[in-house]
Backbone as numpy.savetxt, mean C-alpha at the origin, in Angstrom:
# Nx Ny Nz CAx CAy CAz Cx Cy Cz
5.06 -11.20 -1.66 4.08 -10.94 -0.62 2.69 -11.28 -1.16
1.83 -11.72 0.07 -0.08 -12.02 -0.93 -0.05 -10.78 -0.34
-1.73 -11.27 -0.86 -2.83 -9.69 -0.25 -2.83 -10.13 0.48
-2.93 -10.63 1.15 -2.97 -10.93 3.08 -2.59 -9.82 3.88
-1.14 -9.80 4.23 -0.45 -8.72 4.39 -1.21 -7.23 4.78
-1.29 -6.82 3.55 -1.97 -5.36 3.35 -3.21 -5.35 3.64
-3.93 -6.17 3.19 -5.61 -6.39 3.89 -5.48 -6.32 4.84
-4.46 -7.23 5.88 -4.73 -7.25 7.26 -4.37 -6.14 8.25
-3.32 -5.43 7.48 -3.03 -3.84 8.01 -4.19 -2.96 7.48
-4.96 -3.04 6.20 -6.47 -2.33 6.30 -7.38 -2.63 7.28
-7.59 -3.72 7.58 -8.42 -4.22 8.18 -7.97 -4.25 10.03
-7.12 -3.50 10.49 -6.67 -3.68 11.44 -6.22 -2.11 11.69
-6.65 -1.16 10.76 -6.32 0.18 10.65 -4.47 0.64 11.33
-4.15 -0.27 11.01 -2.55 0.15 11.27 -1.74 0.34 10.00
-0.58 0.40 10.27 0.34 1.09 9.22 1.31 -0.19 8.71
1.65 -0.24 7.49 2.99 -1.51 6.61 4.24 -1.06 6.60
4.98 -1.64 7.86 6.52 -1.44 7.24 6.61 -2.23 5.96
7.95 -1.64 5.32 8.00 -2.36 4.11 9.59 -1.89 3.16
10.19 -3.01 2.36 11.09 -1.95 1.54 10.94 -2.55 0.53
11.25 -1.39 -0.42 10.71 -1.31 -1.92 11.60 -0.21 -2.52
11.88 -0.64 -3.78 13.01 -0.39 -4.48 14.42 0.36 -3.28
14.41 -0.73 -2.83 16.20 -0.19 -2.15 15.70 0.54 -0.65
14.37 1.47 -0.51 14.16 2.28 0.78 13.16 1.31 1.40
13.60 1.70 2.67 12.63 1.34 3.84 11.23 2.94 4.11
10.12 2.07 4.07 8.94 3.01 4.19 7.75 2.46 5.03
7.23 3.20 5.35 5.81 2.90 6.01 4.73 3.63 5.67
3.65 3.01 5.26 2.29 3.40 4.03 1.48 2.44 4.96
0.26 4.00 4.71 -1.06 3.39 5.10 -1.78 2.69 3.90
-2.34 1.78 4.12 -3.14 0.54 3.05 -4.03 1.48 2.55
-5.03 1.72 1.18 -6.13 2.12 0.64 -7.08 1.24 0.30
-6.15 0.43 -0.89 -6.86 -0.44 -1.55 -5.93 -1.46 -2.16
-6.48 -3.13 -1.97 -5.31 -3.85 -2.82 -6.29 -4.89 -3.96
-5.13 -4.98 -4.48 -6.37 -5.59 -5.88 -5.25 -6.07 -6.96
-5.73 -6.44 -7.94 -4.75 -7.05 -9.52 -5.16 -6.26 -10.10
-4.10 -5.89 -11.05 -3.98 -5.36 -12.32 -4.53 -6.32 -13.92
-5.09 -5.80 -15.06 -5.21 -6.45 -16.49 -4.75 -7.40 -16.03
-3.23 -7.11 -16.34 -1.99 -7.89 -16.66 -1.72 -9.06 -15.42
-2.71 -8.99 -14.51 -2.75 -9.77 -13.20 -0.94 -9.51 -12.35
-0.90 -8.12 -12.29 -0.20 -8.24 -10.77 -0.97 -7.30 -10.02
-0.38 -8.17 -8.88 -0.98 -7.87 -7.41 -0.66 -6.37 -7.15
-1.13 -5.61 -6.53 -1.03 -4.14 -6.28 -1.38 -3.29 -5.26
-0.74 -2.44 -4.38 -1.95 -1.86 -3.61 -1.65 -0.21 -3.66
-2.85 0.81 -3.45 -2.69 1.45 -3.23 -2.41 2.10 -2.21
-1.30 3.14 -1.51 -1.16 3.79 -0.31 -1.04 4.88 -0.12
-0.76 5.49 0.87 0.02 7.02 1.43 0.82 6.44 2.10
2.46 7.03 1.40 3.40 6.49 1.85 3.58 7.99 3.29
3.83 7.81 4.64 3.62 7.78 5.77 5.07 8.69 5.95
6.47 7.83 5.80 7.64 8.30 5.42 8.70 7.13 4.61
9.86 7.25 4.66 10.60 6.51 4.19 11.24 7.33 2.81
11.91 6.53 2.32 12.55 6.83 1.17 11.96 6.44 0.09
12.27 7.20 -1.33 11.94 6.96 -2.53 12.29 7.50 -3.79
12.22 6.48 -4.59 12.99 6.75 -5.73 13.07 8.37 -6.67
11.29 8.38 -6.31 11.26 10.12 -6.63 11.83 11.22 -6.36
12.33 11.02 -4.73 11.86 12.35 -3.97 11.42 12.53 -3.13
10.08 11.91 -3.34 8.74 11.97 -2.42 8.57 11.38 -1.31
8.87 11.49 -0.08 8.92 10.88 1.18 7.59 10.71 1.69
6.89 11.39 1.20 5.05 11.45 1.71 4.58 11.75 0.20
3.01 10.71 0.70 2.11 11.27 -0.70 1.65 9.48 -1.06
0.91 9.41 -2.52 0.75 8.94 -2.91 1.08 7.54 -3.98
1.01 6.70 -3.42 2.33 5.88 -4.05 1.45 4.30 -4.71
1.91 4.15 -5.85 0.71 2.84 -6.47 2.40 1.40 -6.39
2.21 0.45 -5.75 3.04 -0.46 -5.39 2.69 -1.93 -5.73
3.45 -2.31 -6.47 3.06 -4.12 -7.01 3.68 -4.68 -5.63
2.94 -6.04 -5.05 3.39 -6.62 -4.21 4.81 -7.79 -4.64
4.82 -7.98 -5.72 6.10 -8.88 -6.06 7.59 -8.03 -5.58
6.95 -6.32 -5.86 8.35 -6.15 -5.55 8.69 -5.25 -4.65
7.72 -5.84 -3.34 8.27 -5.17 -1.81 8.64 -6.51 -1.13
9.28 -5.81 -0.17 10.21 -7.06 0.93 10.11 -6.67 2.25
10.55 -7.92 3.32 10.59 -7.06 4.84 9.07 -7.09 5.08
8.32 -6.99 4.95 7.01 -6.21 4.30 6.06 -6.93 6.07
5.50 -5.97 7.13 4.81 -6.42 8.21 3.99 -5.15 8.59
3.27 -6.01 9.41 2.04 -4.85 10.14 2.79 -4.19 11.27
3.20 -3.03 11.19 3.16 -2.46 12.94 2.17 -1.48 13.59
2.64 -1.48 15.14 1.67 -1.21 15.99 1.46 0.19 15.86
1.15 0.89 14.40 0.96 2.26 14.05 -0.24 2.80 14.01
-0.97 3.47 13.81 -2.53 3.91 13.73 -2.16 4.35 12.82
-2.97 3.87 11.74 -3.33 4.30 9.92 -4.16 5.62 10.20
-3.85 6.40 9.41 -4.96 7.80 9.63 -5.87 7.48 7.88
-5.64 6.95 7.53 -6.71 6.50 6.48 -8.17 6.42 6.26
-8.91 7.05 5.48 -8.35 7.39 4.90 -7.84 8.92 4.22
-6.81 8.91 3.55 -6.31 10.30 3.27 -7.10 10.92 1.78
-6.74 12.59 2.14 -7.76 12.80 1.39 -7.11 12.66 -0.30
-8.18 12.93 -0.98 -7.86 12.45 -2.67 -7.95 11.23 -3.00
-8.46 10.15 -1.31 -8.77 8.78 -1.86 -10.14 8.60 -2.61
-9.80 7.59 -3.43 -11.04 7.85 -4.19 -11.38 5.64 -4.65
-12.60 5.55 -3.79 -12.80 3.75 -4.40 -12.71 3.40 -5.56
-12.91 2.15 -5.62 -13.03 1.48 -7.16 -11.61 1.95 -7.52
-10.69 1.95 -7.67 -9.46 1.82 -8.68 -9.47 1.90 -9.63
-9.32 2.96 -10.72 -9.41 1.89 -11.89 -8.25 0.93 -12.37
-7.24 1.67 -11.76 -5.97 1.04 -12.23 -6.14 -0.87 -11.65
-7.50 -1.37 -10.79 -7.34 -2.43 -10.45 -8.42 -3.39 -11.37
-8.19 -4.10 -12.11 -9.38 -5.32 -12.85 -10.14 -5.56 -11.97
-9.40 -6.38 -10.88 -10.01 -6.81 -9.73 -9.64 -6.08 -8.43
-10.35 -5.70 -7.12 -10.12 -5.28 -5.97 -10.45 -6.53 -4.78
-9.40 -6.38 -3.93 -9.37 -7.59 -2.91 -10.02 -6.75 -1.61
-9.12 -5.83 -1.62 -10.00 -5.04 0.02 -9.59 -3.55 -0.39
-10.42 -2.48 0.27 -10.04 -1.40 0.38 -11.43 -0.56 1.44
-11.00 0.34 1.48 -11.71 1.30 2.79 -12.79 1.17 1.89
């Protein structure tokens, strides 16, 4: 997947279907950006869906190489949620975020 994608669900305040490791989920966009190590990344609030944790809601940091399926739907993002916080550090670079 690019940043396209996720920018355009920030930028369009709607919500990302998407599946990632094995579950289907839907996460509101925060922030997307590269890592050091240059992968692509974004931050979200995963909305619902499944996950490897546990955690069906909450906070979730996601490389774009390894989601699939991955589209905008006609959801209203409630973004942003609280404990968001700009600048990333986890990002070198930032592409878009609230």
């Amino acid at each position: 997947m690019t940043l396209h994608t996720p920018c355009e669900a920030l930028r369009l305040g709607k919500c990302l279907e998407l599946r990632y490791d094995g579950y289907f989920r839907v996460v509101e966009v925060h922030a997307v950006g590269v890592t050091e190590e240059g992968h692509s990344i974004m931050r979200v609030w995963q909305v619902r869906g499944g996950s490897n944790s546990g955690e069906r809601q909450g906070w979730k940091l996601m490389r774009l190489d390894e989601t699939f399926s991955t589209h905008v739907i006609d959801e209203k993002s409630s973004a942003p949620r609280t404990g968001y916080k700009r600048e990333d550090k986890v990002m070198a670079s930032i592409r878009c975020q609230i």
